[in-house]
Structures are given as structure tokens and as C-alpha cells.
N, C-alpha and C positions, 0 to 999 in steps of 0.2 A: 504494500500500500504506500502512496505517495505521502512525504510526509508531512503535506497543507490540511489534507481532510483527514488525517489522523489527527493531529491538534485541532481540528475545528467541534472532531465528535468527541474528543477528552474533553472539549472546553464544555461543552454541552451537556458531558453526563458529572463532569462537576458542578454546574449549574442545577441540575435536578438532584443533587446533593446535599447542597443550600438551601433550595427549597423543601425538601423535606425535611430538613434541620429548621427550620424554621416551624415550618407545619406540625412539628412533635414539639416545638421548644428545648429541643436536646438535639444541639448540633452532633450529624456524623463525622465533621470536621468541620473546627472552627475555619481554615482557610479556606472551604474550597468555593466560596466567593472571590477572593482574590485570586486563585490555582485558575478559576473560570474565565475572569477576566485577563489575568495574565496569558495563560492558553490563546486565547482571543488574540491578544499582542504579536504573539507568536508567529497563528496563522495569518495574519495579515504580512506580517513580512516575508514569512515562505509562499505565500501566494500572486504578490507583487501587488506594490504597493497602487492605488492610484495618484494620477496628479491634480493637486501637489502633494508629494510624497510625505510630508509630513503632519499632514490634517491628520490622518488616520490614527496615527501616535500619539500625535499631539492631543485627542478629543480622546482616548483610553487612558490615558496620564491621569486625567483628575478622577477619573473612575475607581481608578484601582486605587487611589488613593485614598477615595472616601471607603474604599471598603474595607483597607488595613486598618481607618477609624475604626470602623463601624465592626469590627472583629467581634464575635459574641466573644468573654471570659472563658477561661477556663472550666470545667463543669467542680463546684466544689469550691473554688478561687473565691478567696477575699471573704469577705463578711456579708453578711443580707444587707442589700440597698434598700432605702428609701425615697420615695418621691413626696415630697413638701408641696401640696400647694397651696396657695395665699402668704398671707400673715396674719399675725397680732391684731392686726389694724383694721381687716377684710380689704385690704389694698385692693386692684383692682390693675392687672400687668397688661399694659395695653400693645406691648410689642411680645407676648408671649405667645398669641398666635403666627405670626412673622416668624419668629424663631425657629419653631418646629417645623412650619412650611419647608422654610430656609432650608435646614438643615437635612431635609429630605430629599431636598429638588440643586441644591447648588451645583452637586458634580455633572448632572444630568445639563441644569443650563449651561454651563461652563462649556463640554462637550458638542450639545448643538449650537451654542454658538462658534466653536468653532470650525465646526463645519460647515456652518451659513459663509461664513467668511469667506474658505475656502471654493466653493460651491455656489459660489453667487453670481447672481443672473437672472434674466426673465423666466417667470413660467409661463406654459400654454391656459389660456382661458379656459378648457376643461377642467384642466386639474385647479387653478384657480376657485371655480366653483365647489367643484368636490372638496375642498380645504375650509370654504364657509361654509358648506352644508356642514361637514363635519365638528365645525368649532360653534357652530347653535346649542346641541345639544352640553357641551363642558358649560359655552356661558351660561342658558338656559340652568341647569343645574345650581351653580354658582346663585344668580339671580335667587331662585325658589331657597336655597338655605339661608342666604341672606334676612330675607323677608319672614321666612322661620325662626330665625333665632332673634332679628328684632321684635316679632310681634310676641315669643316668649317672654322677654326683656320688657317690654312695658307690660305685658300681664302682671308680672313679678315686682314693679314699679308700682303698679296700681295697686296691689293685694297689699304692698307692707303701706303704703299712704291709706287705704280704709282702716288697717288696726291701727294706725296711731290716732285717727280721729274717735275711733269707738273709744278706745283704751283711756284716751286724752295723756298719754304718755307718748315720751320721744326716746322713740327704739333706734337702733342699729340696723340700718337696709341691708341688701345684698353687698353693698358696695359697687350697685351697675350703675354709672351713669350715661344717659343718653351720649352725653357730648364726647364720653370715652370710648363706647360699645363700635358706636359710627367707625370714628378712624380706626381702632383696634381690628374690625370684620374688612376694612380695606386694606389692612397692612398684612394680612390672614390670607389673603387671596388672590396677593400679589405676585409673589413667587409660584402658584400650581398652574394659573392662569399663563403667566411668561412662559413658562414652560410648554403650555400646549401649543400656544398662538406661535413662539418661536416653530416648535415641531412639527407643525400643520405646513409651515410655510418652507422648513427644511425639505418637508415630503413631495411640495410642489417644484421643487428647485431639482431632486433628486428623480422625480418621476419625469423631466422632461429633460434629463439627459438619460432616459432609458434603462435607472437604477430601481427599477420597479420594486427589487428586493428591498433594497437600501430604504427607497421610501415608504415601505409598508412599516417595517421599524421605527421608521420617526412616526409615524401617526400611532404605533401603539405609546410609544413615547407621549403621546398628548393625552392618553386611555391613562396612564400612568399620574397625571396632576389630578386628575376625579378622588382620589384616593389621599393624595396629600390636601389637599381643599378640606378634605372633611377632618383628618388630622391638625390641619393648622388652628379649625373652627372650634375643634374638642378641646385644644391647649387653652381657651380661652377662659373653658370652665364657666360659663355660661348657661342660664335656665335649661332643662331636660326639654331638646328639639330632634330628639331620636327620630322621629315618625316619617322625618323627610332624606333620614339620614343614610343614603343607599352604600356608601362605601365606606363608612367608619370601620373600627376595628370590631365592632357586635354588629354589623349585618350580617353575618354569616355565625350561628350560633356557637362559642365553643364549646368544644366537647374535652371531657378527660382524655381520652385517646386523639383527640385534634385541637390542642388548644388555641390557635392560632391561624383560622382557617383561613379568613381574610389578610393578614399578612404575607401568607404562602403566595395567596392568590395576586399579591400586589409583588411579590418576588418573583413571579414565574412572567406576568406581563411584561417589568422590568428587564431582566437577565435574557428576554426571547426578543423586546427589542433590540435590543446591543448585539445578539448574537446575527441577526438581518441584517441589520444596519452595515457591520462590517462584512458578512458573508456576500451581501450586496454590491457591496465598494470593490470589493477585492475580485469577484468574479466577470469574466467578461460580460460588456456589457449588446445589449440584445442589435443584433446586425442591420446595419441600414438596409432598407430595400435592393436590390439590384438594379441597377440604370442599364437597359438592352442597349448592345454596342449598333452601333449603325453601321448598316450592311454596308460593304464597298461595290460598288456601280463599275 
């Protein structure tokens, strides 16, 4: 076997490796997220690179980087963690949705950004179209949680202002205020958004140089911000708006034998776009028509 597609399916069944380490919450190997994308590395330079030769590296660079972060521990390792949230105070962390967005989605924009770069140019008005038809349904989405979580937010407003006039005492709110909620749910939805609309637009740029693989990868890449959106929204700690909440970490129920269903499901979206994206790039790409020679008279 040649040795391009032999790294491409090692990278691949380490990928489904990750993901079931994920899906069980007991990694079968803390690396083989990074083994997956480095694999990836690999096959892209034993398969030749495209031009410019360096996008391709350059956009798996911060990849593998976020995923040496992002290592699960040790199994056993360290002391039981704690996650804190608020204060004392019922403070109210208005870039704490931003955060977590952020920090899901930054290797991912980093990457199609740099590939936009590389890769830039007109697309054709077909795929133009197909790229807004398909970015209705992320904003759409966006738009409906929005509207969910403010109208939970002044329910929750309006419930503690009736017991303080009944009570005639001055209670402690949630700590939500209108003027914080606003920017806080814009700064949440900044980063999964960028992500999609950047990857919608990589897809159209990647489908009209005849990278068909390549851009189906980027538009699962945009399937991929549906998931941090409602992640970013959850960090905010915000009124119970489950009912609208299709890709959170509890749409998908877990189970003791699956504790994790919806994460798996947001790592196998992931890891399969990147494995397109570059099996796209790297493979020839689909042959122009033939032009009939003209007969000689």
C-alpha cells in the first residue's frame, strides 16, 4: 500500500478513537486526537501539497495545537476538579459566554481563515446561493435562542419585581440585567457565527475550483458552530431555555454507558470535517472538460 492512504486511514481510525473516548468519557488514548491530526499532517505532504504549498500546514498548525491543549488528563491524574460558577455577589460574567465560544471555535477560525486567504477569489452564483440557503438555517437558529433566552430573562425579571412588591421587602435578583444579558448573548454568538459564515464562504471558494471534497468539509465546519452557539449560551448561566435548545450538551440524553453522546456527536462532525477538507486539497482535482481538436482540412 502506498504510503499517502495509509496515513490518511491511520488518521481516521484514530479519529474514531477520540470519538469514542469521548462518547464513554474514558479516553482509549489521551492522544489520539492529536496522533489524528498529526496523521493528517503527514498525509498531506506524502500526497502533494497544493498551491500554495503552505496553507495546508499552515491551517493544521493551530489544530493540533488546540488539541495538545485540549488533551483529556490522565485517567486517575490530579485531584477532582471543580467548576465555580458566579460569586458572592450573584455577579453576572458578561464575556463568559464569549469565552467558551472562543475557546471552542478559535483553532477552527484561525484555520479557515487561513485558507480563505490562500484560496481567494470569486465564487460561481450557484454555489453563492447554496452558501445563503445554507447559512439561514445557523442564523435562523441563533435568532430563535436569542429570543428564548431573553424572553426567559425578563420572565425571571418580572417574577422577583412581583415578590418584592407583595413581600414589600428588597430581595437579591438573579443578578440578570437587561443592559448586561443584550451584549453578553452578542458576544456568545460571535465567535460560532464567524465560524460558519467564514466556512460557508471557504466552501464556495473551494467548490468553484472543483475541490468538491474540500468544500463539503468546510460547510460541515459551519454544522460545527450550531453546537458551540448553544455552548457559548449555556456558559452564561442564564434562566432554564432548554426547550429551544437543539444542540446543547443534554439534547441527546446521557446514559451511564454513553455519557457524552452529544459531544461524540460534535467530535465526529469536527475530526470528519478536517479529514475532507485536507483529503480534498491534497487529491487531484476533478478534470476540465475536453476541448475537440479541430480537424485538419
Amino acid at each position: 500500500m502506498r504510503r499517502a492512504p495509509l496515513l490518511l486511514i491511520l488518521a481516521a481510525v484514530s479519529a474514531v478513537a477520540h470519538v469514542v473516548g469521548v462518547l464513554v468519557a474514558a479516553p482509549l488514548w489521551r492522544g489520539a486526537e492529536v496522533l489524528s491530526l498529526a496523521l493528517l499532517l503527514g498525509y498531506a505532504v506524502a500526497a502533494g501539497l497544493p498551491a500554495p504549498r503552505w496553507a495546508v500546514p499552515a491551517a493544521l498548525v493551530p489544530l493540533i495545537v488546540d488539541a495538545v491543549r485540549t488533551m483529556p488528563a490522565e485517567p486517575g491524574a490530579g485531584d477532582v476538579g471543580w467548576l465555580v460558577y458566579g460569586s458572592g455577589d450573584s455577579g453576572f460574567d458578561v464575556t463568559a459566554g464569549f469565552d467558551a465560544a472562543f475557546a471552542g471555535s478559535w483553532a477552527a477560525l484561525v484555520a479557515v481563515a487561513v485558507l480563505l486567504v490562500a484560496f481567494r477569489g470569486r465564487g460561481r452564483r450557484r454555489h453563492l446561493i447554496a452558501a445563503a440557503v445554507a447559512a439561514a438555517p445557523v442564523l435562523g437558529y441563533a435568532a430563535v435562542r436569542v429570543a428564548d433566552v431573553g424572553a426567559a430573562v425578563a420572565a425571571s425579571t418580572r417574577l422577583v419585581e412581583v415578590r418584592t412588591e407583595t413581600t414589600l421587602t428588597r430581595v437579591g435578583g438573579p443578578g440578570y440585567d437587561q443592559a448586561d444579558v443584550v451584549p453578553a448573548l452578542v458576544l456568545a454568538l460571535l465567535p460560532p457565527l464567524a465560524l460558519a459564515l467564514a466556512a460557508l464562504v471557504l466552501a464556495v471558494l473551494l467548490a468553484g475550483r472543483g475541490r468538491r471534497l474540500a468544500a463539503t468539509g468546510a460547510a460541515l465546519l459551519a454544522v460545527l458552530a450550531l453546537p458551540l452557539l448553544d455552548a457559548g449560551i449555556e456558559a452564561l448561566l442564564l434562566p432554564d431555555s432548554a426547550d429551544t435548545a437543539l444542540f446543547a450538551w443534554y439534547a441527546i440524553t446521557p446514559t451511564t454507558a454513553m455519557p457524552q453522546p452529544m459531544a461524540a456527536l460534535t467530535a465526529v462532525v469536527e475530526l470528519a470535517a478536517y479529514l475532507l477538507l485536507v483529503a480534498g486539497l491534497t487529491g487531484p482535482r476533478r478534470a476540465a472538460p475536453a476541448v475537440p481538436a479541430p480537424v485538419a482540412r
